[in-house]
VOPAGU-2260 file (C-alpha; in pm, 1 decimal, decimal comma):
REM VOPAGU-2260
SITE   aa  ch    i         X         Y         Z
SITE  UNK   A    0   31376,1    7069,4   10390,4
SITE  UNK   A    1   31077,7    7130,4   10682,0
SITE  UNK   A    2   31184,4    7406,8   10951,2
SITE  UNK   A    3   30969,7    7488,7   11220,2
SITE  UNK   A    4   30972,8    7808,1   11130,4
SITE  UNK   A    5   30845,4    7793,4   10809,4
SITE  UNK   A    6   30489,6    7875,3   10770,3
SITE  UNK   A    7   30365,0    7550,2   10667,9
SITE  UNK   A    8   30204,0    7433,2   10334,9
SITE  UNK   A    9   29905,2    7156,1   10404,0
SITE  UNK   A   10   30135,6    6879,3   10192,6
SITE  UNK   A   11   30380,3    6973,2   10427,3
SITE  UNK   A   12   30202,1    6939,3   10717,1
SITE  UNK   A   13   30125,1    6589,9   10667,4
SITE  UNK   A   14   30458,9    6480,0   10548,2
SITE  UNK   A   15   30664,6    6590,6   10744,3
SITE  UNK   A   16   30725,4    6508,7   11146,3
SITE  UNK   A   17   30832,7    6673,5   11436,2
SITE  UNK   A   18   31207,1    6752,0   11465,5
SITE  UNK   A   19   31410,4    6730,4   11796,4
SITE  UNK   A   20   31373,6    7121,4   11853,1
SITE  UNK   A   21   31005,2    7083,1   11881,7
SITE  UNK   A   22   30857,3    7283,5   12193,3
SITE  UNK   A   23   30597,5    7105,6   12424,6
SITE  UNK   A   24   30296,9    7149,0   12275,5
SITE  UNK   A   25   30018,7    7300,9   12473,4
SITE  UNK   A   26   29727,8    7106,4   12559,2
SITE  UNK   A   27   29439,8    7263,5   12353,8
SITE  UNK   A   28   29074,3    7191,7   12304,9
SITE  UNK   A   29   29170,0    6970,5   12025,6
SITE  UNK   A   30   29399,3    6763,8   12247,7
SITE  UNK   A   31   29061,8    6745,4   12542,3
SITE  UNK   A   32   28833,4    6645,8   12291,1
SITE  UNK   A   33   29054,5    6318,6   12209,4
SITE  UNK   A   34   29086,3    6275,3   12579,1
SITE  UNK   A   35   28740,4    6267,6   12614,6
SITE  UNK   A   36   28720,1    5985,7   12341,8
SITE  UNK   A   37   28970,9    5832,5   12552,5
SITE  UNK   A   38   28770,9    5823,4   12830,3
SITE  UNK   A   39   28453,2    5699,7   12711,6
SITE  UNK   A   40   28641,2    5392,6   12516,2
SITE  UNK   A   41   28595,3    5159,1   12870,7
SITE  UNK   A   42   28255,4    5267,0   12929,4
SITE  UNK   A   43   28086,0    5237,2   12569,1
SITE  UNK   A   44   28316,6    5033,4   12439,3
SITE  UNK   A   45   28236,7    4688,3   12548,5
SITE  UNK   A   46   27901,9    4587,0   12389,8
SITE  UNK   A   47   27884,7    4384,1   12027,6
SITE  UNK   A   48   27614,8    4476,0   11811,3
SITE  UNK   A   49   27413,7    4153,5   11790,8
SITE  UNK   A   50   27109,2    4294,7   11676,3
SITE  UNK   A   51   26849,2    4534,6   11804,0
SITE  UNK   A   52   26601,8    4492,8   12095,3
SITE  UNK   A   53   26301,6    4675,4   12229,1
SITE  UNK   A   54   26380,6    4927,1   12561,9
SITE  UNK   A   55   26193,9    4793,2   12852,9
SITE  UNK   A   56   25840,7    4993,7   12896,8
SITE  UNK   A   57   25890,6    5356,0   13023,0
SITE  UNK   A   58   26303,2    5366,8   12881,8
SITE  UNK   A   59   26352,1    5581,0   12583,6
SITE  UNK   A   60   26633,8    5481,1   12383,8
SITE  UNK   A   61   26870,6    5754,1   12485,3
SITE  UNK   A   62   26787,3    5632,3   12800,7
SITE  UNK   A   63   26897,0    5298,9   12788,1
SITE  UNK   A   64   27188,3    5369,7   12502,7
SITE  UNK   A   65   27348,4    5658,4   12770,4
SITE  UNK   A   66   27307,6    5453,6   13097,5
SITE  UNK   A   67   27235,6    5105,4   13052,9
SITE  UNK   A   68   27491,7    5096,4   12771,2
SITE  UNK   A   69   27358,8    4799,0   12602,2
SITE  UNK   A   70   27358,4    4949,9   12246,0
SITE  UNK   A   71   27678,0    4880,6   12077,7
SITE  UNK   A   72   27663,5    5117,7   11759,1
SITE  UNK   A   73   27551,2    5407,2   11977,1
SITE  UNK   A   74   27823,6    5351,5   12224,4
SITE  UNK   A   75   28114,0    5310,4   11956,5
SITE  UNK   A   76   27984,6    5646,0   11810,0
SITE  UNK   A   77   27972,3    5787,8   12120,0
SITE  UNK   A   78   28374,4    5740,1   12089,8
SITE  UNK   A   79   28479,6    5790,5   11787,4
SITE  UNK   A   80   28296,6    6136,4   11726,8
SITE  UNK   A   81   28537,3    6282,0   11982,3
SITE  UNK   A   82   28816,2    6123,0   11870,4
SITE  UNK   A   83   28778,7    6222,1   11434,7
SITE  UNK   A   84   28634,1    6572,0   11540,1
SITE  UNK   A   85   28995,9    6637,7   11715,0
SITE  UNK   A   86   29199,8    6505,3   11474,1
SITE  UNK   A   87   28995,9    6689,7   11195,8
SITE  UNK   A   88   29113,7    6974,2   11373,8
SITE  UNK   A   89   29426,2    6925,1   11452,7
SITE  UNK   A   90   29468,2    6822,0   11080,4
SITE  UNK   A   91   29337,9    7180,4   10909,9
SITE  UNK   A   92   29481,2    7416,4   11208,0
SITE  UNK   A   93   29794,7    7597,3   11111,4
SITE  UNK   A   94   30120,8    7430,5   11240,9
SITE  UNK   A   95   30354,9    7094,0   11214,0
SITE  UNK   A   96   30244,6    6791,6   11307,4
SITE  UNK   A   97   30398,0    6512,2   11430,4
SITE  UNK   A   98   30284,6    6185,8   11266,8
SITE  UNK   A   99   30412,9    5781,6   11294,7
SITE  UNK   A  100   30737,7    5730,2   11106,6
SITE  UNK   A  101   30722,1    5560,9   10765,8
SITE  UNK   A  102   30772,6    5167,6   10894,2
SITE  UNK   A  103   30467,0    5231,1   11109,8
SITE  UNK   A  104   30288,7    5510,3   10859,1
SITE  UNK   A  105   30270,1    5279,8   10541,9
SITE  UNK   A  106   30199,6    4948,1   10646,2
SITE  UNK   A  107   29861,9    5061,2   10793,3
SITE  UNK   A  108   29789,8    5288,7   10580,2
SITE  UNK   A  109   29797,1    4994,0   10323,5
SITE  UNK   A  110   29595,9    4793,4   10553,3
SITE  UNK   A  111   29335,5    5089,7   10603,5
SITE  UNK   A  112   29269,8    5093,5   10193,6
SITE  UNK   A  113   29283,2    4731,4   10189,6
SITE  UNK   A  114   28974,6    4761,9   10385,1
SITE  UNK   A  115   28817,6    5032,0   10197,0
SITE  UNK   A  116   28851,1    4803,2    9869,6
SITE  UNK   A  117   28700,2    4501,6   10071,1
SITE  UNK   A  118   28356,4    4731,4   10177,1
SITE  UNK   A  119   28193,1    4730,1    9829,8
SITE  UNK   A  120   28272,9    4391,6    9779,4
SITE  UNK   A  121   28093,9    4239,6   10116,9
SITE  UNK   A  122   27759,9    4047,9   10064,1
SITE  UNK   A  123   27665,3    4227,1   10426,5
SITE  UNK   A  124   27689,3    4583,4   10265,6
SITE  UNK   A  125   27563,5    4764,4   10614,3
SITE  UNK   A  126   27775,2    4541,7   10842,5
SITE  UNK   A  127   28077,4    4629,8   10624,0
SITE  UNK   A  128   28005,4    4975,3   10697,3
SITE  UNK   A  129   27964,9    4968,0   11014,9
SITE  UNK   A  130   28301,4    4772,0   11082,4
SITE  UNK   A  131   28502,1    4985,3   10861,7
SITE  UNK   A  132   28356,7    5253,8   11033,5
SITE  UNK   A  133   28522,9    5126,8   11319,5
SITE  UNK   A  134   28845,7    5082,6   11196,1
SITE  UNK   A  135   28881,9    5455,8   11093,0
SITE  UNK   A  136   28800,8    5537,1   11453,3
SITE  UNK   A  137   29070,9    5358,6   11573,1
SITE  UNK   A  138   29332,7    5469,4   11309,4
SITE  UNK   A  139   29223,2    5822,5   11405,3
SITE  UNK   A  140   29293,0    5715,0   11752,1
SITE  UNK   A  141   29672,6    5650,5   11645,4
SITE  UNK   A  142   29673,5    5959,5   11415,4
SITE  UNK   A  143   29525,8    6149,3   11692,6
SITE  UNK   A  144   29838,1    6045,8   11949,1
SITE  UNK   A  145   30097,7    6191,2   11721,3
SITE  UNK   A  146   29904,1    6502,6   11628,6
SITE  UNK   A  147   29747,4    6598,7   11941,6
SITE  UNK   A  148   29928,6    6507,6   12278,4
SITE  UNK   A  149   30287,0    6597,5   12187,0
SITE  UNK   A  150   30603,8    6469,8   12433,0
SITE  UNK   A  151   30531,5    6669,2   12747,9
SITE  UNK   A  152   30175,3    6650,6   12932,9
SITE  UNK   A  153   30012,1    6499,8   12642,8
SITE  UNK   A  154   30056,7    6198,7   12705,9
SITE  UNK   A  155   30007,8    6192,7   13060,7
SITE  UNK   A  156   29674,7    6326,6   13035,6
SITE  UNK   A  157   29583,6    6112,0   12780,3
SITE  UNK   A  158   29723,7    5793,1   13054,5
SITE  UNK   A  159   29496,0    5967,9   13317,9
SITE  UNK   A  160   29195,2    5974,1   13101,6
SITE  UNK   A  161   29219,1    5623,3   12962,2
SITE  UNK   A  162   29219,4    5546,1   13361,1
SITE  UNK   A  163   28978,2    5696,2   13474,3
SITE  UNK   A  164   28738,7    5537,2   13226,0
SITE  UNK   A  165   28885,9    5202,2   13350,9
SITE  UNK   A  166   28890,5    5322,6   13706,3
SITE  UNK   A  167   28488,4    5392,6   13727,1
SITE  UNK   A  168   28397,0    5016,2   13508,5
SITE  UNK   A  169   28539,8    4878,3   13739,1
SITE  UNK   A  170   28321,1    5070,9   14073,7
SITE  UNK   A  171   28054,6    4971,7   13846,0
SITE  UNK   A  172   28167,3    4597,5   13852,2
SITE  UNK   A  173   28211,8    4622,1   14228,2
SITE  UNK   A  174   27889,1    4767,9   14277,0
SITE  UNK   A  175   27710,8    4469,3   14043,5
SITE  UNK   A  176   27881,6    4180,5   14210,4
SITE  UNK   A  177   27763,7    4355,0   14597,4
SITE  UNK   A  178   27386,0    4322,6   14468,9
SITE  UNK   A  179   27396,7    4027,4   14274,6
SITE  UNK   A  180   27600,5    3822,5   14465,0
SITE  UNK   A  181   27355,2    3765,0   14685,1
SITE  UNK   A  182   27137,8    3583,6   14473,1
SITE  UNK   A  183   27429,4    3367,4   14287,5
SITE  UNK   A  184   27753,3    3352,4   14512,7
SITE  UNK   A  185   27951,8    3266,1   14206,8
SITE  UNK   A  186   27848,0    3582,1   14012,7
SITE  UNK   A  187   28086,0    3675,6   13741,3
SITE  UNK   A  188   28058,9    4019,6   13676,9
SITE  UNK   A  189   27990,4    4259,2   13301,8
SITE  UNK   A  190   28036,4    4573,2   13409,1
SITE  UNK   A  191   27803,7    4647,1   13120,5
SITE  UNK   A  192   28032,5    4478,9   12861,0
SITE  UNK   A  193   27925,5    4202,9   12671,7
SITE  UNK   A  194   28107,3    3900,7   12859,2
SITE  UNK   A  195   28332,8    3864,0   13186,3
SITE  UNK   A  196   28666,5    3788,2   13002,9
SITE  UNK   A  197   28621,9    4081,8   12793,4
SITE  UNK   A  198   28606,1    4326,7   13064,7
SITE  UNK   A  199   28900,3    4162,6   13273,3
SITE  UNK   A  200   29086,7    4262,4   12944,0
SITE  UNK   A  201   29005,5    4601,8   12939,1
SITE  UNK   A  202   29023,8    4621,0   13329,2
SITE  UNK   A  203   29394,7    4432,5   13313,8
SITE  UNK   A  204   29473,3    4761,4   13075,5
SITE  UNK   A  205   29404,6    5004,5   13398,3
SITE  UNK   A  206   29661,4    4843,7   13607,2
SITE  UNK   A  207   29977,2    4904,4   13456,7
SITE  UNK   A  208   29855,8    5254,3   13336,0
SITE  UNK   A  209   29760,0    5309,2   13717,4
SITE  UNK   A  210   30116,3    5184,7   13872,2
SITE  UNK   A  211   30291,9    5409,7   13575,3
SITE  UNK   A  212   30122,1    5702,5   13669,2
SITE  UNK   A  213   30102,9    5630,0   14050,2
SITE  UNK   A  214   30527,3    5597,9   14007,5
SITE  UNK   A  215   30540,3    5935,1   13854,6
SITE  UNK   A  216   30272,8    6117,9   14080,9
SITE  UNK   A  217   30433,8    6360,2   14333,0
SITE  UNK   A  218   30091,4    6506,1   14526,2
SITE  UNK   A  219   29964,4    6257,1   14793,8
SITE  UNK   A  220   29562,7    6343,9   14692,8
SITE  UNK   A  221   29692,5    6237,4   14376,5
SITE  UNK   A  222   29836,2    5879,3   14510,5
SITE  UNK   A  223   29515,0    5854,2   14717,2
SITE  UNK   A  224   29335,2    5882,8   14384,6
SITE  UNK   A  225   29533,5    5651,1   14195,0
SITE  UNK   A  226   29575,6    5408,3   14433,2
SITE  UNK   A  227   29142,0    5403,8   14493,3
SITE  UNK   A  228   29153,1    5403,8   14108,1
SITE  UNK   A  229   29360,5    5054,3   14103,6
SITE  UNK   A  230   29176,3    4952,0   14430,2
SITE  UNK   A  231   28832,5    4924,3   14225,9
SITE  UNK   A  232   29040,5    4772,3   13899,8
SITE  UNK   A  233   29214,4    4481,2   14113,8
SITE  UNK   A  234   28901,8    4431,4   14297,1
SITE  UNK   A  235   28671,7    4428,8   14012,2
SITE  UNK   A  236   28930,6    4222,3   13810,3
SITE  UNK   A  237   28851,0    3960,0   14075,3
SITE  UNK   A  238   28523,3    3904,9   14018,3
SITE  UNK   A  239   28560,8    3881,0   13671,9
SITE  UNK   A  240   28644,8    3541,6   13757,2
SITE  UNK   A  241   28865,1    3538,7   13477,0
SITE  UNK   A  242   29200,5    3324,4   13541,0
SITE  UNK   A  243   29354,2    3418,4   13225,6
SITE  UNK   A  244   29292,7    3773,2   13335,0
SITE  UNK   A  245   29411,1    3714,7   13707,3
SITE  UNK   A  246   29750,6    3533,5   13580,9
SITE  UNK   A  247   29806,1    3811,6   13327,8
SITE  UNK   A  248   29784,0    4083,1   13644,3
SITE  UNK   A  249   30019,9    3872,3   13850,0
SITE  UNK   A  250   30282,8    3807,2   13609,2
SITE  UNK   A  251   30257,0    4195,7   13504,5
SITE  UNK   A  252   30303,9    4318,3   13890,2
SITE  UNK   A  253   30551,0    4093,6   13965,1
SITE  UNK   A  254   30756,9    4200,9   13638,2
SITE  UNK   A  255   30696,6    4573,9   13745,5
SITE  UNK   A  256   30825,3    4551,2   14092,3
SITE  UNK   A  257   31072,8    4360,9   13978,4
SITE  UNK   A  258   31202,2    4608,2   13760,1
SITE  UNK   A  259   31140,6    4956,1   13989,0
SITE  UNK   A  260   31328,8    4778,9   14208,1
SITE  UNK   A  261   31653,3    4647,7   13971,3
SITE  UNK   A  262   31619,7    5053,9   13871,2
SITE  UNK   A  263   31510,6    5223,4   14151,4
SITE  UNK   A  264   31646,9    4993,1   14464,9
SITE  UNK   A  265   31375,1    4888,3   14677,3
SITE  UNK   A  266   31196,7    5173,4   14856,1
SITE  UNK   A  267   31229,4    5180,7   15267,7
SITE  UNK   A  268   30888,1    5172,7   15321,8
SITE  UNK   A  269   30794,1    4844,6   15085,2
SITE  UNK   A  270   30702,5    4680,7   15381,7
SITE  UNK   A  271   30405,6    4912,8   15401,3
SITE  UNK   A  272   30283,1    4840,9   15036,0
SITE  UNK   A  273   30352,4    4433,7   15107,3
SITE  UNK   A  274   30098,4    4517,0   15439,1
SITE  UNK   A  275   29812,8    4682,8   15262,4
SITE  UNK   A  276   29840,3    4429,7   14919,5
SITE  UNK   A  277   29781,6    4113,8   15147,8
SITE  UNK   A  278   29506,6    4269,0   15365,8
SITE  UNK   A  279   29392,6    4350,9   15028,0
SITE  UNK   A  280   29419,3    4002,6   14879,6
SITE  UNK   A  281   29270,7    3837,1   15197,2
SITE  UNK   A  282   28972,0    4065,8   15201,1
SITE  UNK   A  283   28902,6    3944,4   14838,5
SITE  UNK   A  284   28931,4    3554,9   14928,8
């Protein structure tokens, strides 16, 4: 039987989750680290490693691997270090942890050895690496939720840093199409990912994050912030030129709005927020 007020073992740690009676857990270093993972995901996150090529005379690598952002297996390490240092320790502090319950727990943990099995086994030995490298990032990222953020500001923190990271690709994709632009009218902008529909992915990720938190904010700096945050998302969304991207945004607003309002009724000052979208929208075309 696992009480929280047992002093833990480290099997039982791991097996068992968070009951009901759980406090809010408080938002530790542990917990900031993985946000900072979180943050960095949009803005290292969006280059493929298609080989290696020579910095441009007078760059040093860290140069051109921390600003230009053009080396993939930097950038994705750049991530995940934050990310698997915090759930290392979250996993040998002292404590319960929460973790995924067993219909999402074994199926990926299956999958996960399934592609430890499949690395020694790969012609490409390095590239195998690499990639499952990846993959244990990104199950630490899921491990990480569960152990680190908890059911009260947690989460919300982890919303606002995943946002942020969004929020300032997509000033950087505003600021590219203003220069360039002006040489090719029809730009389509990177945002220093590796192609135009891949960032309007990530970028259609920041909207619904930004309207959840933006629905929950109660400070008006706050609203001011989020709604600049989705400002540069929507705009820089645009000149992705991406139509899949651009019908995926519409059909996710619409459904939103649709369903504040079928829960909320529809606020007295909507007219306000109809206003400042088409001005928006007009501006754009």
């Amino acid at each position: 039987m696992c009480g929280l007020r047992q002093t833990p073992t480290p099997m039982r740690r791991i097996l068992c989750p968070m009951t009901a009676e759980a406090t809010p857990r408080r938002i530790g270093f542990a917990a900031v680290l993985f946000c900072v993972g979180l943050f960095l995901i949009a803005l290292y996150g969006g280059q493929l490693r298609l080989g290696v090529s020579a910095p441009i005379a007078g760059e040093s690598f860290l140069s051109k691997a921390l600003f230009s952002r053009t080396e993939a297996a930097f950038g994705h390490m750049l991530i995940a270090l934050p990310i698997v240092a915090a759930v290392a320790i979250a996993a040998f502090r002292k404590g319960v942890l929460q973790i995924p319950s067993a219909a999402v727990w074994v199926p990926l943990s299956a999958f996960f050895f399934w592609l430890a099995f499949g690395v020694p086994a790969s012609p490409a030995r390095y590239e195998a690496i690499l990639e499952f490298a990846r993959w244990v990032a990104a199950f630490a990222a899921l491990i990480g939720c569960c152990f680190l953020l908890g059911r009260d500001k947690g989460p919300r923190l982890a919303t606002y840093a995943l946002f942020a990271g969004i929020s300032i690709v997509g000033l950087i994709g505003v600021a590219e199409f203003s220069t360039a632009s002006i040489d090719a009218g029809n730009w389509r902008i990177f945002a220093g990912w590796h192609n135009p529909n891949a960032v309007a992915g990530m970028l259609l990720i920041g909207l619904p994050l930004g309207m959840g938190l933006y629905a929950g904010a109660t400070e008006r700096l706050e609203r001011l912030l989020l709604g600049f945050g989705m400002a540069s998302i929507g705009s820089a969304l645009w000149f992705t030129g991406s139509k899949g991207g651009l019908i995926a945004a519409a059909v996710g607003i619409a459904a939103w709005l649709l369903l504040s309002g079928l829960k909320k009724g529809v606020p007295s000052g909507w007219w306000k927020g109809a206003v400042a979208a088409a001005v928006g929208v007009a501006l754009l075309i």
